[in-house]
VOGU-3710 file (C-alpha; in Angstrom, 3 decimals, decimal comma):
1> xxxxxxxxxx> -48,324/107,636/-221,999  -45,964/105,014/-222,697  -43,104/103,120/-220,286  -40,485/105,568/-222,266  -42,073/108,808/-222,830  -42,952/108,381/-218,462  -39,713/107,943/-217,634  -38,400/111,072/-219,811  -40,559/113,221/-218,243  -39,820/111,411/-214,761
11> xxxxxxxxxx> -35,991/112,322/-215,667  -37,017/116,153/-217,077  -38,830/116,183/-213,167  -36,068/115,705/-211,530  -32,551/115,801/-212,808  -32,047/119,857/-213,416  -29,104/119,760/-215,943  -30,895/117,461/-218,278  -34,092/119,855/-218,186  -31,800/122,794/-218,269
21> xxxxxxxxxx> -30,782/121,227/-221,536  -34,646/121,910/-222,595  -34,942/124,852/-221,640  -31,986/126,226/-223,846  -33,803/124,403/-226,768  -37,539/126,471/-225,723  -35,430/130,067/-225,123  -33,171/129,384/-227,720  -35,065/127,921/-230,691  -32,866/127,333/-233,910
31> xxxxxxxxxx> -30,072/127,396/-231,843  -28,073/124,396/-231,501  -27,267/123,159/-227,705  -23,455/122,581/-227,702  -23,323/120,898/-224,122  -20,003/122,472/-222,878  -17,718/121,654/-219,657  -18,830/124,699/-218,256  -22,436/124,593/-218,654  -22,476/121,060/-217,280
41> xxxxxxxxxx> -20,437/121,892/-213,927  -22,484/125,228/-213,766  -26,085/123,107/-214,008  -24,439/120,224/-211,688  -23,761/122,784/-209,251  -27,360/125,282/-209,213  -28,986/121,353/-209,030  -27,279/121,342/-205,389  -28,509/124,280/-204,751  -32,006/123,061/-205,853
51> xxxxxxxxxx> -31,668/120,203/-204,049  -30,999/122,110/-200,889  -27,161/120,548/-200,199  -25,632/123,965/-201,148  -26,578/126,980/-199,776  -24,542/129,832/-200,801  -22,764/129,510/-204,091  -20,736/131,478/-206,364  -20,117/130,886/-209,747  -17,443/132,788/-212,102
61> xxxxxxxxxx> -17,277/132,153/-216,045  -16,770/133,766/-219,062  -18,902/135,802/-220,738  -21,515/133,854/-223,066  -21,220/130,499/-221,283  -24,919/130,114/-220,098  -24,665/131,052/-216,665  -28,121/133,652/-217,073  -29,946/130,745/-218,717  -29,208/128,113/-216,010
71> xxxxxxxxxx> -29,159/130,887/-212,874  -32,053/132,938/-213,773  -34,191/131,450/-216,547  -34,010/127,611/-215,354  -33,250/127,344/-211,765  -36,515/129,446/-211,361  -38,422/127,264/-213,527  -37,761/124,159/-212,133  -37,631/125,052/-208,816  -41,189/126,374/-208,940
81> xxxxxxxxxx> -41,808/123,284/-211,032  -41,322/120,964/-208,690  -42,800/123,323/-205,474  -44,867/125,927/-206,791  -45,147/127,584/-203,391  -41,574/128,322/-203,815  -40,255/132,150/-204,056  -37,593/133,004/-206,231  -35,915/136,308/-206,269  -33,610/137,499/-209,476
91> xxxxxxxxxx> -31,343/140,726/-209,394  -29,121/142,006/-212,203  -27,180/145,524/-212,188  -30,142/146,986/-214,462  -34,239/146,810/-214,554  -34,160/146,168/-218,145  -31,643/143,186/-217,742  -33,556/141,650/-214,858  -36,858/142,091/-216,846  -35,644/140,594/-220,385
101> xxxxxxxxxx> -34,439/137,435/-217,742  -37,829/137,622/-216,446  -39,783/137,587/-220,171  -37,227/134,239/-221,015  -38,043/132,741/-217,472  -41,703/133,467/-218,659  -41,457/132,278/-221,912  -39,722/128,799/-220,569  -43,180/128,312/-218,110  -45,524/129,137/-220,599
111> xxxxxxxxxx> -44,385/126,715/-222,936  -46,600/123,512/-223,511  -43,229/121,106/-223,306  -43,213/122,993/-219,739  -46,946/122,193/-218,475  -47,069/118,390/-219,593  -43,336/118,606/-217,221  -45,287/120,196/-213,956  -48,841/120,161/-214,820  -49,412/121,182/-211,577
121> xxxxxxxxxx> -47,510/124,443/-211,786  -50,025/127,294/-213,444  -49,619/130,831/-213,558  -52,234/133,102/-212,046  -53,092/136,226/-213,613  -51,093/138,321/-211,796  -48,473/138,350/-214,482  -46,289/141,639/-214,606  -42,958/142,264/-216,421  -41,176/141,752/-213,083
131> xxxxxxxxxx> -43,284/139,449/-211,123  -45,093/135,990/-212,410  -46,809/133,790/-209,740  -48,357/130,275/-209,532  -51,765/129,586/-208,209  -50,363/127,844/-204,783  -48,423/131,594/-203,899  -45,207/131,246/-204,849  -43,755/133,564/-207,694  -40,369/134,336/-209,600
141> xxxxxxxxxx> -39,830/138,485/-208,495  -37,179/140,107/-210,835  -35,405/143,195/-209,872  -32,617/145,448/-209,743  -29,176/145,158/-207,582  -29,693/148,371/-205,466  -33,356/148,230/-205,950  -36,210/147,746/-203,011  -37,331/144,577/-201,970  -39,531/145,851/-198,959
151> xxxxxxxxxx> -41,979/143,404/-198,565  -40,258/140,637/-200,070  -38,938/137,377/-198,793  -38,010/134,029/-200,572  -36,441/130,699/-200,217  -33,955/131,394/-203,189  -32,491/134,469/-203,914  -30,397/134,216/-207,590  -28,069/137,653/-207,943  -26,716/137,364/-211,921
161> xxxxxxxxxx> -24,452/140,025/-212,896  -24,364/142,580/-209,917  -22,416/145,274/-212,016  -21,868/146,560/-215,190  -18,274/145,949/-216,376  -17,837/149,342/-217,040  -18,524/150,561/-213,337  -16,336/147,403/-211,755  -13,541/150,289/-211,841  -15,870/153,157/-209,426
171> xxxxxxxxxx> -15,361/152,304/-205,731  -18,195/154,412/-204,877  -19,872/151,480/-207,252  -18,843/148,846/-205,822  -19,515/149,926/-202,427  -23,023/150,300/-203,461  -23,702/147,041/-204,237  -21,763/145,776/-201,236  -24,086/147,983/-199,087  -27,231/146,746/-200,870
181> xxxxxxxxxx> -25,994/142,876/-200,547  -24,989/143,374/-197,075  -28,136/145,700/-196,015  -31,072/143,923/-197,770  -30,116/140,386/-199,122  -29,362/137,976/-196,719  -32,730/139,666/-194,853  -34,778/138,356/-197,458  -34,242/135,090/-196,850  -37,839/133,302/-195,334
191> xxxxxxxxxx> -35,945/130,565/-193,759  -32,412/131,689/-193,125  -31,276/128,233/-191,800  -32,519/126,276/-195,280  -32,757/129,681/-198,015  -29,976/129,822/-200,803  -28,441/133,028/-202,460  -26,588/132,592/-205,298  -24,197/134,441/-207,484  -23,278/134,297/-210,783
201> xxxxxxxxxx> -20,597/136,637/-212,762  -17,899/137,532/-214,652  -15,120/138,883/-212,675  -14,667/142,547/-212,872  -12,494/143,531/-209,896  -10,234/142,459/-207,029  -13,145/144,123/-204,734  -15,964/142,749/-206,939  -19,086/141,160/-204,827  -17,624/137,423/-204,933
211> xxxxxxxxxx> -14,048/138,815/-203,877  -15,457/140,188/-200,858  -17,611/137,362/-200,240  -14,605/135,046/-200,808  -12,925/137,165/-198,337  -15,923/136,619/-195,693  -15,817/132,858/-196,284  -18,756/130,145/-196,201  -19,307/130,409/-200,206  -18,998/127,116/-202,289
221> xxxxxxxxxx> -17,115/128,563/-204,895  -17,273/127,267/-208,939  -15,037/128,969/-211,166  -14,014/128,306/-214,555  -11,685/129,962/-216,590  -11,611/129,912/-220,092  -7,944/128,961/-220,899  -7,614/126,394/-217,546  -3,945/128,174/-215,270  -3,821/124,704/-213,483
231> xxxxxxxxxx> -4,940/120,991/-213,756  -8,967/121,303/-212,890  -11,730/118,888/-212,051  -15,292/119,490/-212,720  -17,829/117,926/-211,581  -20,676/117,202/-213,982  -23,406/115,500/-211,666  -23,900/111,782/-211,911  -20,661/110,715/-210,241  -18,816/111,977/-213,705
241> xxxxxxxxxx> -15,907/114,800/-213,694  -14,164/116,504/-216,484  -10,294/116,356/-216,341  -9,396/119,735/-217,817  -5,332/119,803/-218,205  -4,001/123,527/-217,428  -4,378/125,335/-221,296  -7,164/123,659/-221,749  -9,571/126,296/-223,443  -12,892/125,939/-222,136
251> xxxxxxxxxx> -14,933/125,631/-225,572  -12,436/124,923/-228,389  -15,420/124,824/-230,577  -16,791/128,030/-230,497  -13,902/130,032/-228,675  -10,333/127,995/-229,678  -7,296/129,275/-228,485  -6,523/131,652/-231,293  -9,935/133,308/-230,781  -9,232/133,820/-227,205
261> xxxxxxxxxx> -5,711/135,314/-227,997  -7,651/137,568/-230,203  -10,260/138,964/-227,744  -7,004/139,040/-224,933  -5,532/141,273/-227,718  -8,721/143,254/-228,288  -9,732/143,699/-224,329  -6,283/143,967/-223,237  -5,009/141,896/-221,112  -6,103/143,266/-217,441
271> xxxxxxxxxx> -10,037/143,361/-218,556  -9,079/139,473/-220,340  -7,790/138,243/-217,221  -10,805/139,490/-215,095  -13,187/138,785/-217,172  -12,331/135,274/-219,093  -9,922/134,267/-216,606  -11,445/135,134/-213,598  -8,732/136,289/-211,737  -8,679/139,848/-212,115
281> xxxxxxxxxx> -5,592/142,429/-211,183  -5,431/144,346/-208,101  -3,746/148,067/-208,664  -1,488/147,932/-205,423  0,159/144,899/-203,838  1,652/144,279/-200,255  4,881/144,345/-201,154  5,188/146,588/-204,179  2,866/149,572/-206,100  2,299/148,575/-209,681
291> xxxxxxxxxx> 2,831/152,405/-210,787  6,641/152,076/-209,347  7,286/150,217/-212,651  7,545/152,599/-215,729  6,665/151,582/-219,039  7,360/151,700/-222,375  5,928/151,093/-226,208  9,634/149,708/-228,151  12,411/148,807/-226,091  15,296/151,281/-226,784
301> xxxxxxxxxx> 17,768/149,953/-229,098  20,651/147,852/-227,703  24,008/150,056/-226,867  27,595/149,352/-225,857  27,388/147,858/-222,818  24,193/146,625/-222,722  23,472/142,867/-221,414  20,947/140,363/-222,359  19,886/138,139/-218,986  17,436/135,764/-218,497
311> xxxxxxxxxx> 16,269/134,843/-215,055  15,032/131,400/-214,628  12,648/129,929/-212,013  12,783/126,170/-212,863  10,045/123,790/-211,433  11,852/120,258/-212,263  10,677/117,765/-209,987  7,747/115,980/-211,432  5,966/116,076/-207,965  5,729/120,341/-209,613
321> xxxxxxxxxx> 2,943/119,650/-211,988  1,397/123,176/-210,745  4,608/124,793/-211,324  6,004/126,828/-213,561  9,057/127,642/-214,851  9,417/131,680/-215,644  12,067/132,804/-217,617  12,324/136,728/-217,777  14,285/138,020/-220,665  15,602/141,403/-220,080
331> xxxxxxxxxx> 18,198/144,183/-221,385  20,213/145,733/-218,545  22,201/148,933/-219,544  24,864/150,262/-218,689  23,306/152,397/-215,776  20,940/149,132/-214,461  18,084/150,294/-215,879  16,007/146,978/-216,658  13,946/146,332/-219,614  11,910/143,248/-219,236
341> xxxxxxxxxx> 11,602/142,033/-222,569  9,877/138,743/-221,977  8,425/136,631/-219,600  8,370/132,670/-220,647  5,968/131,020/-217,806  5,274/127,481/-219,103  5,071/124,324/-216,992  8,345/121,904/-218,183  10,583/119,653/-216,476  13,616/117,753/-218,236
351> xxxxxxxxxx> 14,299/117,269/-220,888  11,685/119,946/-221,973  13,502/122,195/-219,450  16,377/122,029/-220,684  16,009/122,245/-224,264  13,848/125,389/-223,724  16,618/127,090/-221,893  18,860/126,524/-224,822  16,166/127,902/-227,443  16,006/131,214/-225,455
361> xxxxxxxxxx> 19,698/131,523/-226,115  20,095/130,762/-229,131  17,208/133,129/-230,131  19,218/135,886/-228,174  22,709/135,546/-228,616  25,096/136,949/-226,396  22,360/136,359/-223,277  23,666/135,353/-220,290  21,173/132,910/-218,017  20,638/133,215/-214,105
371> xxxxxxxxxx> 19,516/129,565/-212,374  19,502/128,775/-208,727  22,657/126,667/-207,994  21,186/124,569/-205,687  19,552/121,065/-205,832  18,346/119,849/-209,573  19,564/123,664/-210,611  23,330/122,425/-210,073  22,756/119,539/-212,856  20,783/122,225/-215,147
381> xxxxxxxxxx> 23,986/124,603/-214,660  26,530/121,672/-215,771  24,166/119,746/-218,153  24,205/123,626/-220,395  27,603/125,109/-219,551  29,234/124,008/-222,959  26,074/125,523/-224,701  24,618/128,490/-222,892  26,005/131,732/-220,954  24,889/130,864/-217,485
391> xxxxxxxxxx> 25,339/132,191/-214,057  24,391/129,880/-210,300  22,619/132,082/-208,620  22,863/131,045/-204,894  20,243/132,724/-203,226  19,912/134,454/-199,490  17,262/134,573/-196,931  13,351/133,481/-197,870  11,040/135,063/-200,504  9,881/137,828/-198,859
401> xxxxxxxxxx> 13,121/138,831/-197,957  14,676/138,487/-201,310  11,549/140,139/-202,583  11,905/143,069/-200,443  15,556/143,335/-201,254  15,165/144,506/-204,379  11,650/146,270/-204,474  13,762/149,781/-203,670  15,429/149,120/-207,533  11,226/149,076/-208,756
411> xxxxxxxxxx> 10,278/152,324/-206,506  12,928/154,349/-208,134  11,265/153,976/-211,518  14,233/151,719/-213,182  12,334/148,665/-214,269  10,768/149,276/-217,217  7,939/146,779/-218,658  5,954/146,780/-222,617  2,484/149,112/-222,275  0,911/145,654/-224,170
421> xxxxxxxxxx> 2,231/142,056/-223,711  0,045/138,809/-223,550  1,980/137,831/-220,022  1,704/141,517/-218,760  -1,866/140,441/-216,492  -0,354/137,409/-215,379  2,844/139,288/-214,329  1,013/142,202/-212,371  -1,592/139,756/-210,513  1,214/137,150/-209,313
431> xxxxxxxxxx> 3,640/140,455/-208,061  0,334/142,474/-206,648  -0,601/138,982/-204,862  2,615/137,881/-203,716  2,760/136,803/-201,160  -0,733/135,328/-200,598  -0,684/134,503/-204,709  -0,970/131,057/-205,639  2,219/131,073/-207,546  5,424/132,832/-206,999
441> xxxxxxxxxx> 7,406/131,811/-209,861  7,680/134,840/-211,702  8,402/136,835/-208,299  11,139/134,456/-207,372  12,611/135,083/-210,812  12,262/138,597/-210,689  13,864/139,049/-207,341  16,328/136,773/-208,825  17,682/139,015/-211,970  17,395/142,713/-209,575
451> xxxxxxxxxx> 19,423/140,700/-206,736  21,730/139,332/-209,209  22,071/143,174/-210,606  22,391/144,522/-207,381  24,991/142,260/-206,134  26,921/141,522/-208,852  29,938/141,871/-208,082  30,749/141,066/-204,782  27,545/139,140/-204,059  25,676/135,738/-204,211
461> xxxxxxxx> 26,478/134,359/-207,462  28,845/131,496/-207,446  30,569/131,836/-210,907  30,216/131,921/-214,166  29,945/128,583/-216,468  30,088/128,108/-219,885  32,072/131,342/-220,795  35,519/130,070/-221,732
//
């Protein structure tokens, strides 16, 4: 063996994403290995794990974005590669998915490429569809979430895809596979101070297995959506990160933007947001019940009386670049029933601010616009009053309280949204959150246009500019 073809092999030994990248090529043949964000930060993160430095991990990502091959098929593999006294331990929510994970595990450690790798890894012949074990004692044991593991201990225990997506909706569900985790998992462990358990999905539910064990706390926690919400750094092993810019999409190749918007479309938003997004939407909030608001397929058609408003949230300091500003375009009638027509959430600060403000007026005429008079808000009200309808909004008492104020106008069933609206997820998981959320903007503008409705005319509001 030559000076170059050792030191592959040497490299295949021990770095985990680069023989992660051969193993796609043996499971996968014909297929070619695209190398994405994600699958780099997924196999940077499982070669922790191998490495012993993390020891419970949780990893969230879109469907199709090779977290089965690296969690279940790989990370077995090379684990055993490299210690073949090692157990492994792999649950899915079925016995035919775990098995068909097993038979590509198999097929990965059977392969020649594999034995010149760890030629002192063999397989005995004890050799089942859910069980494979080397000749030092250690195995790879496939199985199903709920089913037994009497008997069974290991040093890693890899849980991929602990419920179907159509059951994520069944508490009784659920709660089963809670139970299971919490009954019979973290027993399994051999050596509970050095063992690792980790868990790999799609997000299905609020009160899926990694929310509750994001609740409990102690989980490294790897999750990457596939249209980035904020500014995100990924590690990719090697001292190397990946700057993703919030909108990034996470594989323009195969899934661009206008694919995604497509599936959103086809899903619906809600199952979108859970599962490509990762941040699915609860059904009740703390502060208001998403079944207050009542819903509609085509906005009724404008009458006397009627007003166009848009609320604005503006994020304008440049220290904001996790901000957003929310503009929420609504018809008010005559009897204060609200229509939200809209909701414009897009990260801007002046000039883009401003101009976008203007374009939402123009494309509704006769709309009058709500800002916050107070701090850069003042300027924004001046710097538009000779071009836009607008109204300084000067607001009383903190969020919750201005919140609060107006949730009574949601519980009697007079804010109406669209059955179907790309921002509709976005808007239910930032009200259902608030306040814990990690963004109130759309809340703030929200309480913003009801309080403004509310208290109209003898309230808050400082005057109206731009309506001579």
């Amino acid at each position: 063996m030559n000076t170059a073809l050792r030191e592959a092999v040497a490299a295949y030994r021990t770095n985990f994403p680069l023989f992660a990248t051969k193993a796609f090529n043996i499971v996968n043949p014909g297929t070619a290995f695209s190398g994405t964000m994600a699958f780099l930060a997924m196999a940077h993160a499982l070669s922790e794990v191998a490495a012993g430095r993390t020891r419970r991990l949780l990893i969230t990502v879109p469907p199709r974005s090779g977290k089965s091959l690296l969690a279940s098929i790989a990370l077995p593999a090379f684990v055993l590669g490299r210690d073949p006294t090692r157990r492994v331990i792999c649950a899915s929510y079925s016995g035919d998915l775990a098995a068909k994970l097993a038979r590509d595990s198999r097929m990965l450690m059977s392969d020649h490429s594999y034995g010149q790798l760890f030629p002192g890894t063999k397989l005995t012949g004890k050799n089942t569809e859910t069980e494979m074990e080397t000749a030092h004692g250690g195995f790879r044991f496939a199985t199903s979430v709920g089913g037994t593991l009497l008997g069974r201990g290991g040093n890693f225990i890899v849980i991929d895809d602990a419920m179907k997506p159509d059951e994520a909706s069944s508490q009784s569900s659920r709660e089963r596979v809670w139970d299971w985790f919490t009954g019979t998992v973290g027993s399994r462990l051999d050596n509970k101070a050095e063992g690792a358990i980790v868990v790999v999905m799609q997000r299905l539910h609020p009160e899926d297995l990694v929310g509750l064990l994001l609740d409990r706390g102690g989980w490294d926690h790897l999750c990457i959506p596939a249209i980035a919400d904020t500014d995100q750094i990924l590690s990719v092993g090697g001292g190397r990160v990946h700057h993703r810019k919030a909108g990034d999409v996470l594989d323009p190749v195969r899934e661009p933007r206008h694919v995604l918007d497509q599936i959103r479309a086809e899903l619906g938003s809600r199952t979108f947001e859970a599962q490509y997004q990762q941040q699915p939407v609860p059904d009740e909030g703390a502060r208001v019940n998403w079944s207050w608001f009542r819903t509609y397929d085509r906005a009724p058609d404008a009458r006397l009386n009627d007003r166009l408003v848009v609320s604005w949230d503006t994020a304008t300091k440049d220290r904001d670049v996790n901000d957003y500003t929310v503009g929420i375009v609504a018809r008010v009638t005559a009897q204060d029933e609200v229509f939200i027509l809209e909701v414009i959430r897009e990260r801007l600060i002046f000039p883009a601010l401003r101009s976008r403000i203007r374009e939402v007026a123009h494309r509704h005429p006769g709309t009058v616009s709500l800002i916050e008079d107070a701090g850069s808000g003042t300027a924004l009200i001046q710097d538009l009053r000779n071009v836009a309808r607008v109204i300084g909004i000067r607001p009383v008492g903190e969020k919750i309280q201005r919140f609060d104020a107006v949730t009574p106008h949601i519980e009697a069933g007079r804010v109406h949204l669209p059955k179907q609206a790309p921002w509709l997820a976005a808007f239910q998981r930032e009200l259902l959150t608030f306040p814990a959320g990690a963004h109130d903007d759309q809340v703030d503008a929200l309480s913003q246009l009801l309080g403004w409705l509310n208290n109209r005319y003898h309230g808050s509001y400082v005057g109206t500019y731009g309506m001579n």
